[in-house]
C-alpha positions in Angstrom: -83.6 169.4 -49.7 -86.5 171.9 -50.0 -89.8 171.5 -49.3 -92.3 173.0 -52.1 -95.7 173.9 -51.9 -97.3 174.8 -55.5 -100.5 176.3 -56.5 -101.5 177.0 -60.1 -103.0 179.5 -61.8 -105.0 178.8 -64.7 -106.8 180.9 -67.2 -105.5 184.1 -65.6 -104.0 187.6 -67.4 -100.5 187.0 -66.3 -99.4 190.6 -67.0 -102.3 191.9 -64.9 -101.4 189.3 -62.2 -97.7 190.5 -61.8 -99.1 194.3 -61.8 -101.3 193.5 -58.5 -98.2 191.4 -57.3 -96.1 194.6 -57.5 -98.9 197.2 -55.8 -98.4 194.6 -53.0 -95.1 194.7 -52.6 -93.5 192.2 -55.0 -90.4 193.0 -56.9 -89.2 190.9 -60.6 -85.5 189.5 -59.5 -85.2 187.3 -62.2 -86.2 185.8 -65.1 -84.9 182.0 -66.5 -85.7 179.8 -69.2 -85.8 175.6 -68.1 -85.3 172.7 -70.4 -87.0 170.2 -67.7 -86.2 166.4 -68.5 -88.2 164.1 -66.6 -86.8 160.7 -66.4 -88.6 157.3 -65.7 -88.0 153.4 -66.6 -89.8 150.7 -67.8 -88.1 148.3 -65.8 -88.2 150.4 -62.0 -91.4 152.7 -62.9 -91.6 155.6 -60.9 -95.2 156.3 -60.1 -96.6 159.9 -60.1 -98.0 159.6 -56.6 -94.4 158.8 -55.7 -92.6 161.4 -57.4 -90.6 162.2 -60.2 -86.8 162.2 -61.3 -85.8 165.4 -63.2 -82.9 167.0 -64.8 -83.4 170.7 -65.1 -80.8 173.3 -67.2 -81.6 176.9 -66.0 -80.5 180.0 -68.0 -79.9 182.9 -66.4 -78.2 186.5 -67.2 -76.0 185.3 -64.6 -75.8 182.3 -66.8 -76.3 178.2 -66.9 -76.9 175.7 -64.4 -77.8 172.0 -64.2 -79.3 170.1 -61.5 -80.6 166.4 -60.9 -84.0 165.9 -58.5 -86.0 163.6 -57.7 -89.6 165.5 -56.5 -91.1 163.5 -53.6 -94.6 164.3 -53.9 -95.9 164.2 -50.4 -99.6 165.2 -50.6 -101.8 166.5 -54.2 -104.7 167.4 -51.8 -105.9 170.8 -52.8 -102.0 172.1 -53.2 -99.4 170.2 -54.3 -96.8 169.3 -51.5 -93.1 168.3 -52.3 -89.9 167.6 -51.4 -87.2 168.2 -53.7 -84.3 166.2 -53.4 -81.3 168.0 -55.6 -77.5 168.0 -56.6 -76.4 170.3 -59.1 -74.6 168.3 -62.2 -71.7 169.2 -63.9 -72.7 167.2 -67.6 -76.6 166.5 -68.7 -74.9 164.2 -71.6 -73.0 161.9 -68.7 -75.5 161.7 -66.5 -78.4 160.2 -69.2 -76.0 158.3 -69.8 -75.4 156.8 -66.2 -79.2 156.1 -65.8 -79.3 154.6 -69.4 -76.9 151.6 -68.0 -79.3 151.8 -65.0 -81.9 150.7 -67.2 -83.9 154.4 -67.2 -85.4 154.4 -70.6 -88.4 157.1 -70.5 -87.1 160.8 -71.4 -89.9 163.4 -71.3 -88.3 166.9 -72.4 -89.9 170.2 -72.0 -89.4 174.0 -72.1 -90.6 176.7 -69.6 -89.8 180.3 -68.5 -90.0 180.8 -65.1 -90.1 185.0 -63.8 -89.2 185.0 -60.0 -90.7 187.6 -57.6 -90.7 187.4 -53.9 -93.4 189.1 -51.8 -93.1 189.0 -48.1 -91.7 185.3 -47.1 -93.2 183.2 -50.4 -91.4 182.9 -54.0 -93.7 183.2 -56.7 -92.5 181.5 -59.5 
């Protein structure tokens, strides 16, 4: 379990933001591309003030990993506050279809790239 706290950044030069980041002190460790698939059901709806189930397949120059969460969201007030519950997965194809015979029926899919950089005890993501 780990406990997020997430800030966005809209409308910003991202290249001059990671310049100031690294006169600071922060250093690039690593850089992955996400297929996120958020999951939800017609029958059990999982509302957004709730949380969210997720199936996430991170690539890596180290290479591929899968994981299953469900994102408790515990406050949206100013920052978003979360606690994500995770196991990695083994098969994306087996697990769909174990929440298909659950009667999970929504799949959302979508692609980001994610640059990592830690600066004194955050992760900025």
């Amino acid at each position: 379990m780990e406990r997020e706290i997430e800030v966005k950044l809209l409308d910003i030069n991202v290249e001059e933001f990671e310049e100031k980041i690294k006169k600071v002190g922060g250093k690039f460790v690593k850089e992955e591309d996400q297929t996120n698939i958020t999951i939800n059901s017609t029958a059990h709806k999982i509302y957004k003030k709730k949380g969210y189930l997720r199936i996430r397949v991170a690539k890596t120059s180290d290479g591929e990993k899968k994981y299953f969460t469900f994102k408790e969201n515990i406050s949206d007030f100013k920052v978003r506050d979360n606690i994500e519950h995770t196991t990695e997965i083994t098969s994306v194809d087996d697990l769909i279809n174990i929440l298909k015979c659950l009667g999970y029926d929504i799949y959302h899919t979508g692609y980001k790239n994610r640059k990592n950089i830690p600066i004194k005890n955050l992760s900025l993501i």
